[in-house]
N, C-alpha and C positions, 0 to 999 in steps of 0.2 A: 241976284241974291234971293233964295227963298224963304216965306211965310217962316216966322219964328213959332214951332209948332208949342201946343198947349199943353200942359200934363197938368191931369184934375189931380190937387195933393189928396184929396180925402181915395179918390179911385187907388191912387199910387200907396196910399197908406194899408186901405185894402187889402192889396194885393202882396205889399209886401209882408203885410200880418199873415199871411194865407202860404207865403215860402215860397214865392216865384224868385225864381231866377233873378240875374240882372240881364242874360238873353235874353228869358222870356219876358221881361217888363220892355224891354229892348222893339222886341215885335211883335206888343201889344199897341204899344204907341206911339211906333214907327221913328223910333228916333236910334242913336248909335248907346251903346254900355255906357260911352264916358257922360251922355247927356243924361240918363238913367243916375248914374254915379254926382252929377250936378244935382238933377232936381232933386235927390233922396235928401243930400246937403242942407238942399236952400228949404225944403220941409222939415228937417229936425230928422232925419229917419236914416242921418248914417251914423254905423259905430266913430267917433273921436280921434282922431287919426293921434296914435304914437310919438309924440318927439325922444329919439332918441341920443340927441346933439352931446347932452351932458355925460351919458355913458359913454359914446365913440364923439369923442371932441375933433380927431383928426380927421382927414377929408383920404378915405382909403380909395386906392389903387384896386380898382374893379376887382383883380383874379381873390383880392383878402375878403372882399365881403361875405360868401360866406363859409370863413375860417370857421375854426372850432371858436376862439375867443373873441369873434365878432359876434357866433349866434350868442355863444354865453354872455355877455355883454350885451347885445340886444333883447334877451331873455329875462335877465339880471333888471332892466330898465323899464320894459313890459312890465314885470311884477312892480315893482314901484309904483307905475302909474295905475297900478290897476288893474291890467290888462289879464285876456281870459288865455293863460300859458298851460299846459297840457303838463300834469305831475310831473313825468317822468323827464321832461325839460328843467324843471324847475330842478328837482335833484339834482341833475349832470350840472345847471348853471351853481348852485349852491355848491355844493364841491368842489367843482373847479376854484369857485371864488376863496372859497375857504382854505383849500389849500394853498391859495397864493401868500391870503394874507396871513396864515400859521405860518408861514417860512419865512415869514418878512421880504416878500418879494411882492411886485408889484409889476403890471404890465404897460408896457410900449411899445411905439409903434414906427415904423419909417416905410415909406412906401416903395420904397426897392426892397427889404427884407420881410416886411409883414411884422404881424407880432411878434415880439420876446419879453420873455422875462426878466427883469432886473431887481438888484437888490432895492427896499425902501428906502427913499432918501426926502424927507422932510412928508409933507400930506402925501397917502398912498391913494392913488387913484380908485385902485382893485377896493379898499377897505369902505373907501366912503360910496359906491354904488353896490358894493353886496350888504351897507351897512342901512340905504335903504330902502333894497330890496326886502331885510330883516325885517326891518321896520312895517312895512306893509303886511307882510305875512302876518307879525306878530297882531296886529289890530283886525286883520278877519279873522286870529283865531280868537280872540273877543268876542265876535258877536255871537249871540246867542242864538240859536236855533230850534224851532219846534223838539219839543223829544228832548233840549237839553237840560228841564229841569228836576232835581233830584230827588 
């Protein structure tokens, strides 16, 4: 078994302030992506990884992941926690979602057919993850921004 190699965090913090790669931190300091991917970790220097459990509660059949209402759904759950979702995601996810719960329909799931939609029948799944998806948006358009006072 070999020498458990060092990585200097303030070097590693460095660098990653500087926009290297996780290659290039990779074969600065001779170790593999995933040990790059550790050390960032165990420094405080990686983005919070996503749980998206609460939006897709079921355990999907590979070829559904990514469906249309698995990205929307993982999109939908992103926004909630925070996450940095690209506009034009975030619309398609809001629509979709909005249309489900305007029709009183809500989505499930089976993993020999994939998603479908069904009518609402008691808590709607669809309503309460675009409801706080809502929720989050509504609180960053709260905060106030240089330039926004009048």
């Amino acid at each position: 078994m070999g020498r458990k190699t060092h990585i200097d965090r303030e070097e590693l913090r460095r660098l990653v302030t500087e926009g290297r790669s996780n290659a290039e931190l990779a074969a600065h300091f001779g170790v593999t992506e995933s040990g790059i991917l550790q050390a960032k970790r165990n420094a405080g220097l990686a983005k919070p990884m996503l749980d998206h459990s609460r939006a897709i509660p079921w355990k999907l059949n590979r070829v559904h992941n990514q469906t249309g209402p698995a990205t929307n759904l993982r999109n939908l759950s992103a926004i909630a926690q925070g996450g940095d979702v690209p506009q034009t995601k975030i619309n398609t996810a809001l629509r979709w979602a909005q249309r489900l719960a305007g029709g009183d329909l809500d989505i499930a799931y089976d993993p020999d057919q994939g998603f479908y939609e069904v009518p609402v029948a008691g808590d709607s799944h669809i309503r309460s993850v675009l409801d706080d998806a809502l929720e989050r948006l509504a609180k960053r358009e709260e905060v106030p921004t240089d330039g926004d006072e009048g």
